[in-house]
C-alpha positions as CSV (number, residue, x, y, z in Angstrom):
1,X,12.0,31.0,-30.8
2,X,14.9,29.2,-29.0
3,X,18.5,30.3,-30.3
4,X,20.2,27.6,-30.1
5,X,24.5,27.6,-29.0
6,X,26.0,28.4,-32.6
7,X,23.9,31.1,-33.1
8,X,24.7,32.5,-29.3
9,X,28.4,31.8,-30.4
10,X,28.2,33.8,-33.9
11,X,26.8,37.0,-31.9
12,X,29.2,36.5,-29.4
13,X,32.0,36.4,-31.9
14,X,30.7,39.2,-33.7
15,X,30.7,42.0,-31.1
16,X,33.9,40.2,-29.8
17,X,35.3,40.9,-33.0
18,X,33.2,42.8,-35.5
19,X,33.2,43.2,-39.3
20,X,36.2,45.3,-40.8
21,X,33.4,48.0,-42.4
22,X,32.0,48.8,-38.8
23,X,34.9,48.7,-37.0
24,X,36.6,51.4,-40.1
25,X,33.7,53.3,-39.4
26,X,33.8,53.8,-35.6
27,X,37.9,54.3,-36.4
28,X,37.6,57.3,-38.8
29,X,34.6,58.5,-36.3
30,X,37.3,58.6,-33.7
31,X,40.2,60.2,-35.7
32,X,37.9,62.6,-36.6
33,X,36.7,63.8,-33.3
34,X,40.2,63.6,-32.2
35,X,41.4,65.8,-35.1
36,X,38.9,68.0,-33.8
37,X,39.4,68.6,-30.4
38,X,43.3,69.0,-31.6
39,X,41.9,72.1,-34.2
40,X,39.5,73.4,-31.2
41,X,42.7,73.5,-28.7
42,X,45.2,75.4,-31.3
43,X,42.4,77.7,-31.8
44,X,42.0,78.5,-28.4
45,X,45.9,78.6,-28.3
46,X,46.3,81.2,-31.5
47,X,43.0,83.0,-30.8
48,X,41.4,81.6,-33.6
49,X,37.5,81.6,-33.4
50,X,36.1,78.3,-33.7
51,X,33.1,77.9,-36.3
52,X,31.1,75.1,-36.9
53,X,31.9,72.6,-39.2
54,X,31.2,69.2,-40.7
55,X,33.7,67.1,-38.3
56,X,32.2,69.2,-35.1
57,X,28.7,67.6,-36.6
58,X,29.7,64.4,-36.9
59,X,30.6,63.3,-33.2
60,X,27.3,63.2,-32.1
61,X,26.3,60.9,-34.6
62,X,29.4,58.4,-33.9
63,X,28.6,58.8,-30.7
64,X,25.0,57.4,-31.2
65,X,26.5,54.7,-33.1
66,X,29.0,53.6,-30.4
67,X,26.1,53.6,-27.8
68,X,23.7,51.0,-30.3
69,X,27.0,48.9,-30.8
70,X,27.6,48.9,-26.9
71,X,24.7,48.8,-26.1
72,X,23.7,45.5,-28.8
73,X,27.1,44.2,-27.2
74,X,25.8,44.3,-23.8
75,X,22.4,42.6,-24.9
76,X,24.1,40.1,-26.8
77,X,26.5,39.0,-23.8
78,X,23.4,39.1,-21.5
79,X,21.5,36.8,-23.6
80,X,24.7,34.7,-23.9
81,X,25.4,34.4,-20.6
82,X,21.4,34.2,-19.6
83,X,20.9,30.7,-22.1
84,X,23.9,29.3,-23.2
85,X,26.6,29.3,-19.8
86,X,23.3,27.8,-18.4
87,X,22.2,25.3,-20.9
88,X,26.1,24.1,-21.2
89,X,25.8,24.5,-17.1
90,X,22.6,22.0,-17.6
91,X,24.2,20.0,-20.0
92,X,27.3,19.5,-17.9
93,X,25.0,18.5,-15.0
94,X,23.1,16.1,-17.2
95,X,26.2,14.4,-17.9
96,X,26.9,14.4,-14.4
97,X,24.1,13.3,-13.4
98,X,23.7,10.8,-15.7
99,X,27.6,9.3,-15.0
100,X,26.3,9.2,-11.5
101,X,23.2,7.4,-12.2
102,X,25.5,5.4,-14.3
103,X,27.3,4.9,-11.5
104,X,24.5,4.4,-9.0
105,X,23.1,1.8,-11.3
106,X,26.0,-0.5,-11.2
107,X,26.2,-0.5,-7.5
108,X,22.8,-1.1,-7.6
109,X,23.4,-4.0,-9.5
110,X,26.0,-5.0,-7.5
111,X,23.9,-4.7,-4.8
112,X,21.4,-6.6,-6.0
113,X,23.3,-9.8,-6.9
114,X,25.4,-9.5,-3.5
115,X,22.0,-9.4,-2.2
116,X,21.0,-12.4,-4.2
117,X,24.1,-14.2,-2.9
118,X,23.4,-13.8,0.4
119,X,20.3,-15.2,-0.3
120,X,21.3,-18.0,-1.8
121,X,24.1,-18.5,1.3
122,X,20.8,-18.1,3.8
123,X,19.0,-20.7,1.8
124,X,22.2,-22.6,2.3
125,X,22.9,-22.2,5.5
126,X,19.1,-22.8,6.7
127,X,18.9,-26.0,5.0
128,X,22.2,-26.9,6.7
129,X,20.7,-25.6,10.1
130,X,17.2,-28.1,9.0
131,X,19.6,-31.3,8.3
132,X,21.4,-30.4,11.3
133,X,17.9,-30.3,13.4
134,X,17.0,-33.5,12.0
135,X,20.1,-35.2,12.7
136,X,19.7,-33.9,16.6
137,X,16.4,-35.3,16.5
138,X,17.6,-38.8,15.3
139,X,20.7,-38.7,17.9
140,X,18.1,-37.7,20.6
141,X,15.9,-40.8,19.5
142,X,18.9,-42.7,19.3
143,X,20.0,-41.6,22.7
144,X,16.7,-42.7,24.2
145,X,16.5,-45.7,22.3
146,X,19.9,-46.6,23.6
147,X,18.8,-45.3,27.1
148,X,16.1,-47.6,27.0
149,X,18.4,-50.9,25.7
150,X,20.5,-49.8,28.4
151,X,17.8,-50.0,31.1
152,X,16.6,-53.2,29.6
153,X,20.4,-54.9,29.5
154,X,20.9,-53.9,33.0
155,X,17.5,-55.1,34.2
156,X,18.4,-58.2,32.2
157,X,21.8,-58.3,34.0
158,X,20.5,-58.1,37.2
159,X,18.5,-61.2,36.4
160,X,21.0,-62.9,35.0
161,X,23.3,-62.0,38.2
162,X,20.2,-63.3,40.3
163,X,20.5,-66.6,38.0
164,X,23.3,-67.0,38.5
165,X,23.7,-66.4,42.0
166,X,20.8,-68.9,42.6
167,X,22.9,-71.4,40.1
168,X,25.7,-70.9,42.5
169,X,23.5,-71.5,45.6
170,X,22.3,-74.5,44.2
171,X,25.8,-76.1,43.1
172,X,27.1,-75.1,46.7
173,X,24.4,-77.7,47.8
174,X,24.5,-80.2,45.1
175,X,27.0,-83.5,45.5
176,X,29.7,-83.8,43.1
177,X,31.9,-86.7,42.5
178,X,35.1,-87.3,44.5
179,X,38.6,-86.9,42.5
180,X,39.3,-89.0,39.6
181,X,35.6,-90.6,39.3
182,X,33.8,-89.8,36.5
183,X,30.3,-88.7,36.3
184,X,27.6,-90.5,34.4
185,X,24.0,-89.8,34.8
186,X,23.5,-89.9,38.7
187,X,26.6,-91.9,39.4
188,X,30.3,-91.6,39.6
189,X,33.5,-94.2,38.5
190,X,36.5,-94.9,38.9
191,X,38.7,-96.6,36.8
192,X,42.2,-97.9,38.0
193,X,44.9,-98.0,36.5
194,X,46.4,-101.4,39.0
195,X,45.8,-104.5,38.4
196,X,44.3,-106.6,41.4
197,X,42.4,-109.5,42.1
198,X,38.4,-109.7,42.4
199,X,38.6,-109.5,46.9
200,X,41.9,-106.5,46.6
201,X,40.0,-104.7,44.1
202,X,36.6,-104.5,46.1
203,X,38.6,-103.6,48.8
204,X,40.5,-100.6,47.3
205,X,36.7,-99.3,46.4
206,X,35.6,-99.8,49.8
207,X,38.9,-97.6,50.5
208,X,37.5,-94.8,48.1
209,X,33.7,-94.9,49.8
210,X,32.5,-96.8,46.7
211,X,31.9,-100.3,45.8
212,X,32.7,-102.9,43.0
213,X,30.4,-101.3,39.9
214,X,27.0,-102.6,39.0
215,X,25.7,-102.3,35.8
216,X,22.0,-101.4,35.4
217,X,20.9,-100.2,31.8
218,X,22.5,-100.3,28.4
219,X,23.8,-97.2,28.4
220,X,25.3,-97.7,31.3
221,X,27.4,-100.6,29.6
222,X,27.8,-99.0,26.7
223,X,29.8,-95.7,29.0
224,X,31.9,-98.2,30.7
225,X,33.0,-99.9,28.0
226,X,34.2,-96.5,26.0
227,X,36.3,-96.0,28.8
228,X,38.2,-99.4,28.7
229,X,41.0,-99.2,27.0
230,X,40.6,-102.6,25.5
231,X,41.0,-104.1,28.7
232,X,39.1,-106.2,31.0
233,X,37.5,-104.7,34.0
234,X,36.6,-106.6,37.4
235,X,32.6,-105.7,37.7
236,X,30.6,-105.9,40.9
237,X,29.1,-109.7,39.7
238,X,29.6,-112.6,41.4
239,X,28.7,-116.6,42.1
240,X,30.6,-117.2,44.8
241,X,27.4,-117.6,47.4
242,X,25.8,-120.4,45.0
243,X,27.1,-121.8,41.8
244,X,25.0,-120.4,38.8
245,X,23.0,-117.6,40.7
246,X,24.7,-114.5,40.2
247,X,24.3,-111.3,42.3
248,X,25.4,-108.0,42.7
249,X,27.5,-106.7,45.4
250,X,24.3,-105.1,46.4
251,X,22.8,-108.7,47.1
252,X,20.4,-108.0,43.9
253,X,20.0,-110.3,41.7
254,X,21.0,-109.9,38.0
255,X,18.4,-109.4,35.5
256,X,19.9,-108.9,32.5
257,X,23.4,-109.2,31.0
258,X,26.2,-108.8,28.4
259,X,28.0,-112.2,28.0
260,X,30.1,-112.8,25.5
261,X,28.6,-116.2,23.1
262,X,29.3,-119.0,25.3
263,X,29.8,-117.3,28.9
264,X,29.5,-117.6,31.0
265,X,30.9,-121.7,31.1
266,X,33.0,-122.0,34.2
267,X,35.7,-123.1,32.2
268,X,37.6,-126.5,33.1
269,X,35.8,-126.2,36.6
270,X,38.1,-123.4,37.9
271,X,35.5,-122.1,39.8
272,X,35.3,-118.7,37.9
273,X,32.9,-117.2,40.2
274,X,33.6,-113.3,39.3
275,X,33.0,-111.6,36.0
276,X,34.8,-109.1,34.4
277,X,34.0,-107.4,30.9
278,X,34.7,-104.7,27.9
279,X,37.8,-106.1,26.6
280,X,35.6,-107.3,23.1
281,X,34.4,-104.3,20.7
282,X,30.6,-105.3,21.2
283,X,30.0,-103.9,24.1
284,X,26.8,-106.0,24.6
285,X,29.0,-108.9,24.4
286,X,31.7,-108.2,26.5
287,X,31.3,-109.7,30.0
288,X,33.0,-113.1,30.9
289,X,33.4,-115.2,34.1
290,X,36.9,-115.7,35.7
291,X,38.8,-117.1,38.9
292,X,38.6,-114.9,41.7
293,X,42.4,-115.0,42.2
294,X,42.9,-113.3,38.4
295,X,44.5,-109.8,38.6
296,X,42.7,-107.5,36.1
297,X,41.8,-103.7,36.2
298,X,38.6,-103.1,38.0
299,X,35.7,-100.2,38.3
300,X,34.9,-98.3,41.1
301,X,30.8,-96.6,41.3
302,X,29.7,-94.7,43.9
303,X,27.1,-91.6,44.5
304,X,28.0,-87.7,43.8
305,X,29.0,-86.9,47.7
């Protein structure tokens, strides 16, 4: 049978403090064997003979008694101390133990979800490290791409250098007009900006290493007379040699031409033996035949020197 704390108590608190009959018993048991000895000592004082009595019978009993109780007492505190101090010793431990297990719980807990944080920050930090490896991968592509455009652009510049070096090679070697002339096809001109007679004006292209202008295709015309001014031009064309044959400065003969309607007529017989041109908007029938003498603006052709 287990005797549980309140009964431990109850024993406890009756030998600590026991019943009023018991402890009136063991009180009178006492007086008497006190009241006793006192009687035994005035005998021996007065002479008296002791005799047995009731009292003197007595002691041994109480005695007795006073043993069980002490004995009980003893036995009751030993049991006390044997299974309650310990179970309350156990129970304090439990609670102990339990708080800390309490207690080792939480930071197990805590624990766990710092563990789970850190988790979570390595999954975050290794998917940062993977975006960051990609992105190094791209730059290194980039890097070689560009690398590669780079090796092209300066293969392509060299070319391009060598281009243009041969460009300049060539333009060192090819002819260019002289000053003022304008280019047109494989030709230059010259247009003044004096007035002078047919013979002056030749002359003054002679001067510049070129000659009177001849006129060889339509476009030709049609170049010389955007660049008139709305004027009338001396041209390299003349009858002088023989009336009605004209030639070319060049001595060739002319082939095809751009008189205006009714030229040219040798007007009033004023031996208009030159011919100059562009003054009318068509330039296909601009050209007219004039004296000699006339002062007029003139063109100048000659090759690219």
């Amino acid at each position: 049978m287990v005797t549980t704390d309140k009964e431990y108590e109850n024993i406890y608190s009756g030998l600590v403090f026991p019943d009023n009959d018991v402890y009136n018993t063991l009180q009178q048991a006492t007086n008497t064997t006190q009241r006793a000895q006192e009687k035994g000592q005035a005998s021996v004082r007065t002479g008296t003979p002791r005799h047995c009595c009731t009292p003197c019978r007595l002691t041994p009993v109480c005695l007795g008694l006073l043993s069980v109780f002490l004995l009980a007492a003893i036995v009751s505190l030993c049991l006390y101390y044997n299974g309650v101090l310990p179970h309350k010793c156990e129970a304090a431990n439990s609670s102990t133990i339990l708080s800390e297990l309490e207690r080792l719980e939480a930071r197990n807990r805590n624990l766990s979800e710092q563990g789970m944080q850190l988790r979570r920050e390595k999954e975050e930090v290794e998917k940062q490290r993977n975006t960051l490896q990609k992105q190094l991968a791209s730059a290194k592509k980039e890097m070689e791409n560009v690398k590669k455009d780079n090796t092209q652009l300066h293969s392509q510049v060299h070319e391009k250098q060598k281009s243009i070096d041969d460009l300049t090679a060539k333009l060192a070697n090819i002819k260019q007009c002289p000053r003022d002339f304008l280019p047109f096809k494989s030709s230059c001109y010259y247009f003044s900006h004096a007035k002078k007679n047919w013979t002056d004006s030749r002359k003054d292209c002679k001067a510049r290493r070129a000659d009177l202008v001849k006129i060889a295709s339509q476009g030709e015309q049609e170049f010389l007379q955007h660049h008139c001014r709305s004027e009338y031009y001396w041209i390299g064309l003349t009858d002088s040699a023989k009336e009605g044959t004209w030639m070319w400065v060049d001595d060739s003969r002319l082939s095809l031409g751009y008189w205006e309607d009714g030229e040219p007529n040798n007007w009033e017989n004023r031996n208009e033996d030159c011919v100059h041109g562009f003054r009318k908007e068509d330039a296909l029938k601009s050209w007219n035949d004039a004296a000699c003498y006339e002062q007029w603006f003139y063109i100048c052709e000659t090759k690219p020197q």
